[in-house]
C-alpha positions, -999 to +999 in steps of 0.1 A: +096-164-165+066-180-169+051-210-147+025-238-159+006-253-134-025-272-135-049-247-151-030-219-134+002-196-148+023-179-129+037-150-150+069-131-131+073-105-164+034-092-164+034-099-127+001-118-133-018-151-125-041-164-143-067-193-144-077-210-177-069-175-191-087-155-171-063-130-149-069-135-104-059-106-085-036-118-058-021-093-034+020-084-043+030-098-012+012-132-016+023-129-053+059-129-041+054-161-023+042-180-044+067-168-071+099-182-045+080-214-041+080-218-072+117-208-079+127-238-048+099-265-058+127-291-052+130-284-016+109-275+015+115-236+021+116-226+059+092-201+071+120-180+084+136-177+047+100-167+036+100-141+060+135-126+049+132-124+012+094-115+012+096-090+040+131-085+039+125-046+051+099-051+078+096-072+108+068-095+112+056-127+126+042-155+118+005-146+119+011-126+088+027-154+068-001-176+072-021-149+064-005-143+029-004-181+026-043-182+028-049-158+007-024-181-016-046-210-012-076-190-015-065-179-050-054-215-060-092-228-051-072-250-027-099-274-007-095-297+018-069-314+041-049-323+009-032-292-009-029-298-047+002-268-048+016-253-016+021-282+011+026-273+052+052-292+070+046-285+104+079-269+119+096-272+092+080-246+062+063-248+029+066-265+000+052-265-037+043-301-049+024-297-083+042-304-114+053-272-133+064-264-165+084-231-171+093-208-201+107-179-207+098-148-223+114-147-259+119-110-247+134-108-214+113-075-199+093-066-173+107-093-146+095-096-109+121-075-087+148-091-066+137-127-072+169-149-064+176-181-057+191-194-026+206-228-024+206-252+010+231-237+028+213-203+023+237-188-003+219-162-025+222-158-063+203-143-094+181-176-107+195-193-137+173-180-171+155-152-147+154-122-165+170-090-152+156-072-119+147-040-138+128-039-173+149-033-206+122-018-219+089+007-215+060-019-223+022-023-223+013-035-191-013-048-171-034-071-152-048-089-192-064-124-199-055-137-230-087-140-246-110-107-254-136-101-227-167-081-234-166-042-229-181-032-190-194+002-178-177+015-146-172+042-127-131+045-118-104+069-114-083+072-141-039+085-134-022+098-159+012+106-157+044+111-173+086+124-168+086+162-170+102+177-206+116+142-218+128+158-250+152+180-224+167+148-203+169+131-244+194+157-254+206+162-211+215+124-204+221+113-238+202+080-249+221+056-227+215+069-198+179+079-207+174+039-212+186+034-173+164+061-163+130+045-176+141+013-167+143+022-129+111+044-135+093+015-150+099-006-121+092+020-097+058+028-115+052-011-117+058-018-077+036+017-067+007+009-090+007-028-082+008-016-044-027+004-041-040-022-064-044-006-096-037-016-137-013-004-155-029-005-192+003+016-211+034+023-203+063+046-225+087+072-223+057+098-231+039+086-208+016+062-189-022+054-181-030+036-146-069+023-139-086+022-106-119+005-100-114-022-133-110-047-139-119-051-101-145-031-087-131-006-057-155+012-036-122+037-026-106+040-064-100+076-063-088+074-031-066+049-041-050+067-075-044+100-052-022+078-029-006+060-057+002+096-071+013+109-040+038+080-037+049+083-068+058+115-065+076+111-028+098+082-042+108+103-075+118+129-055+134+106-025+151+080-045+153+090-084+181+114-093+192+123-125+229+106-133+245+142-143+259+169-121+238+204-116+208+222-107+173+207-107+186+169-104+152+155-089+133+137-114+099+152-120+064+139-130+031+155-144+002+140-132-033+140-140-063+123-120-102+118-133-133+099-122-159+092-143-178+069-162-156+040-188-162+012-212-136-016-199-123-047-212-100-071-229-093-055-270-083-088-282-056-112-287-044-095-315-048-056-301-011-049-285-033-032-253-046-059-238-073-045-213-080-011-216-105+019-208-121+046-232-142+074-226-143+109-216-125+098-181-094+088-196-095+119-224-099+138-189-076+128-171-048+130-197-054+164-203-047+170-171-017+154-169-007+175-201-016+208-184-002+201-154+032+218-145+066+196-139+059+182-100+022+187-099-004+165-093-045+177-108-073+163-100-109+172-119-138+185-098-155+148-098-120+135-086-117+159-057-158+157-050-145+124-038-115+126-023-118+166-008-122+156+030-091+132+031-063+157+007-046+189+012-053+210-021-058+244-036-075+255-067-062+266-101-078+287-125-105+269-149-089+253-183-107+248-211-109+217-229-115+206-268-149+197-275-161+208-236-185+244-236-169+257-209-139+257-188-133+232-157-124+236-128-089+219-114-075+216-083-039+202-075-031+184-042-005+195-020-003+168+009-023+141+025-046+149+060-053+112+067-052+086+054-093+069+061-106+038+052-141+030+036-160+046+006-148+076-003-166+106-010-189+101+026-162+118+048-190+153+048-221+137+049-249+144+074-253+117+098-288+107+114-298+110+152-280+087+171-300+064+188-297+032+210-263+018+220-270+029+250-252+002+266-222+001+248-220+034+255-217+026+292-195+002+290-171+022+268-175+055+293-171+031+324-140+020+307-125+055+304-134+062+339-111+028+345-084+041+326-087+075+347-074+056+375-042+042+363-060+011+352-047+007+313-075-012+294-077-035+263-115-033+240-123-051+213-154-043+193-169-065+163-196-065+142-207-074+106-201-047+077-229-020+085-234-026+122-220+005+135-188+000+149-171+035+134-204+055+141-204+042+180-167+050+183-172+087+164-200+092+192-174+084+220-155+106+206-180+132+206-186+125+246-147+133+248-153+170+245-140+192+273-120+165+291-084+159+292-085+129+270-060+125+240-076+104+212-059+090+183-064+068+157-056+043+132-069+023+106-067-011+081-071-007+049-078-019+018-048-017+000-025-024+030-034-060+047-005-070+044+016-038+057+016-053+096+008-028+122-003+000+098-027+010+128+000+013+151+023+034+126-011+059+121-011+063+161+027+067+163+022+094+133-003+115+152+019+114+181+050+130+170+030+155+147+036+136+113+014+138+082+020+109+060+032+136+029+060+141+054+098+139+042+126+121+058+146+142+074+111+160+086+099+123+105+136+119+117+139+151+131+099+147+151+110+109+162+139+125+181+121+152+196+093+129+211+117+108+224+136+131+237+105+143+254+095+111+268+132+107+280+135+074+265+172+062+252+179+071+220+199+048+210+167+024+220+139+042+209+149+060+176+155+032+156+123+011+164+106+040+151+119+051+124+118+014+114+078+015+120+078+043+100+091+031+070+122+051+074+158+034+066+177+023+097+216+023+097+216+010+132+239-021+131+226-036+164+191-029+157+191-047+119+213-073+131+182-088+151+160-116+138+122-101+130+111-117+160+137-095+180+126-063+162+092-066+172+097-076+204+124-044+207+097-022+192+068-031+214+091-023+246+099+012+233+059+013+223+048+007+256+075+033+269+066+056+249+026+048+259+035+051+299+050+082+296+024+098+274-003+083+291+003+108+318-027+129+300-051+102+301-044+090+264-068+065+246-053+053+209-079+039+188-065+016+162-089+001+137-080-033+136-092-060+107-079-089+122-076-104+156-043-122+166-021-095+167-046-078+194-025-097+224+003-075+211-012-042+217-025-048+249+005-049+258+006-014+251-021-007+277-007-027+306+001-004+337-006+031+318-038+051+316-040+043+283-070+021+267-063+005+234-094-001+215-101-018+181-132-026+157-130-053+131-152-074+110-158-110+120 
């Protein structure tokens, strides 16, 4: 479906919005907003509703509405005290109030996910002309203006990938279910690339091309496309199985990563690409993808220059390459150590003498000395963009040496502002002995052994965390309860959990982006030798 409003569409197929043709990037959460608003223009839709279809998996609060509904309005160039499209009524919700016009897609592809519409008295159904929730077809995707742009040099990360041996599941499934195969796949690809931010320029059964760093400039775009490949690959293996009976079931990928230097931009209205990159970065990276065997993911040497201090990987022997003089070098990544936020590729460098600070430092070591003596504490540090706040923290750190001091720490990032209490998740992570890479049953099996160890109740404890983790809950009790409820039932296993392991003198060290949520982790500190600190920009 397509909505017309103002100078702005809405498009729920391409999963795009654009203004006077030219394409906004708008965050998949904020995206999803506006597209129920939309969907229930005739009535006022109640925050709590919002919460439950938008973040119908997580438990949040208000704070991070409003924060996607800003980011709305930001997008919408709304000014003022009088909203031209998404209206507040105080204690009651939000409502859209501009006059649209909607069509439909002659082809129904491609549609948003799980968009239903839900009448007054909160029944749920599919929305009347909405196009299916998966896409019919494989199609050329991606974030496109309608009218050709000029051609841009950048410097991105280029992800290739594709199913492993599609010729083998053709004559294995049979065409049928081959067609319900790529149609989950598609979606799956759409919803991971979207995620971490990237464009999804092609898209078939042999195959498909994702950009980082373009249209949009990203200072972390390799980063980025190894995540996205590394979640790709978990949710294949997690949640796509192949429909027959037998040995090898799992669904596979080959996937290839590049960095290097592009010309960008819009082919035309009459070019069936749309916005697209060519070079010798995307040659690169798809001959990667060819060479690389069923479930692997390579990356180039200029990809893993970039991303070497943050993956777990291993090299392969040198391949040679058509037109190239020599053989490259390849390496394929095997796990994730941390996930870090910031330009990539600086995780190695040499740092200069630290000088100065001398009385943060002070106040940061008188602190600790606080926290020695049973008194938990609660810092916040913030500066503008280059101030210092990570190297004065990393220098703390350092001071920690020899002392019975237990440090962790989390950190925002780019392509997760609206994933709430990501820090928090890191910290828990580090605590039970999780790398992010980890399976299931792996963080399930770690959850119960820390709590066990902390001699919390289990019937408690484990399902808050597994819930923070991003791991399915079956407990009735515990998903029975409103988000509110689940937070509030998380943070009082949290701050169980931070007594009892503050027994060693524990600081956690979240990096924090935004402020309002901050009353909420210090309640984590209260009456444990535990200081909470976090660093954000203004």
């Amino acid at each position: 479906m397509r909505y017309f409003f103002g100078d702005y569409v809405l498009d729920t197929q391409c999963y795009e919005l654009q203004h006077a043709g030219e394409s906004l990037k708008l965050r998949r959460k904020a995206f999803q907003v506006l597209a129920y608003l939309l969907l229930h223009r005739e009535r006022v839709v109640p925050k709590q509703e919002l919460l439950e279809h938008v973040w119908s998996d997580q438990f949040v609060g208000d704070e991070v509405l409003k924060a996607c509904i800003t980011a709305l309005r930001k997008a919408l160039g709304e000014r003022g005290r009088t909203p031209r499209f998404v209206r507040t009524l105080h204690g009651q919700g939000y409502r859209f109030v501009a006059p649209v016009e909607e069509r439909e897609h002659l082809p129904a592809a491609n549609a948003l996910p799980a968009l239903h519409r839900r009448d007054g008295e909160g029944t749920t159904h599919q929305a009347e002309g909405s196009a299916p929730a998966l896409a019919p077809r494989l199609a050329d995707l991606g974030s496109i203006s309608s009218e050709a742009r000029d051609g841009e040099h950048k410097h991105i990360t280029v992800l290739c990938g594709a199913l492993a041996d599609v010729p083998a599941l053709t004559a294995r499934l049979g065409p049928e279910s081959l067609y319900r195969l790529l149609q989950a796949w598609l979606a799956l690809l759409q919803e991971v690339v979207h995620r971490y931010e990237g464009t999804l320029t092609s898209s078939t059964e042999e195959g498909f091309m994702a950009l980082f760093g373009a249209p949009t400039a990203q200072e972390d775009h390799a980063r980025r496309a190894v995540l996205a490949a590394l979640d790709l690959q978990e949710r294949c293996h997690t949640h796509m199985t192949l429909p027959v009976p037998g040995r090898g079931s799992a669904v596979t990928l080959q996937l290839g990563l590049h960095s290097g230097l592009v010309v960008a931009g819009d082919l035309g209205a009459s070019s069936p690409r749309g916005y697209t990159a060519v070079g010798e970065a995307t040659q690169m990276a798809l001959r990667l993808q060819q060479h690389a065997a069923p479930g692997t993911i390579c990356l180039s040497a200029a990809t893993y220059a970039l991303v070497q201090t943050e993956v777990e990987s291993a090299p392969m022997d040198a391949i040679e390459i058509a037109g190239l003089p020599a053989p490259v070098p390849v390496y394929t990544v095997q796990g994730l150590h941390q996930r870090r936020a910031g330009v990539t590729g600086h995780g190695a460098r040499v740092r200069s003498r630290f000088v100065g600070r001398t009385r943060e430092m002070a106040l940061l070591q008188t602190s600790l000395a606080q926290v020695a003596q049973g008194q938990g504490q609660v810092m916040g540090i913030v500066g503008e963009p280059g101030m210092g706040k990570s190297r004065l923290l990393a220098e703390f750190r350092r001071s920690l040496a020899g002392q019975s001091v237990t440090y962790y720490a989390g950190q925002c990032l780019p392509d997760g502002q609206m994933t709430p209490y990501l820090p928090v998740r890191d910290v828990v992570r580090q605590h039970c002995g999780l790398r992010t890479t980890d399976l299931p049953r792996v963080v399930m099996a770690a959850v119960r052994r820390c709590v066990q160890e902390a001699g919390l109740r289990p019937e408690e404890a484990t399902p808050a965390l597994l819930q923070l983790l991003d791991i399915p809950v079956q407990d009735a009790a515990f998903t029975r309860l409103s988000p509110e409820e689940r937070k509030a039932w998380t943070f009082r296993v949290l701050h169980q959990l931070s007594r009892v392991a503050s027994q060693a003198s524990e600081v956690a060290s979240p990096c924090w982006s935004w402020s309002p949520t901050g009353r909420d982790i210090g309640h984590l500190g209260s009456g444990s030798r535990m200081r909470p600190r976090w660093h954000y920009r203004p």
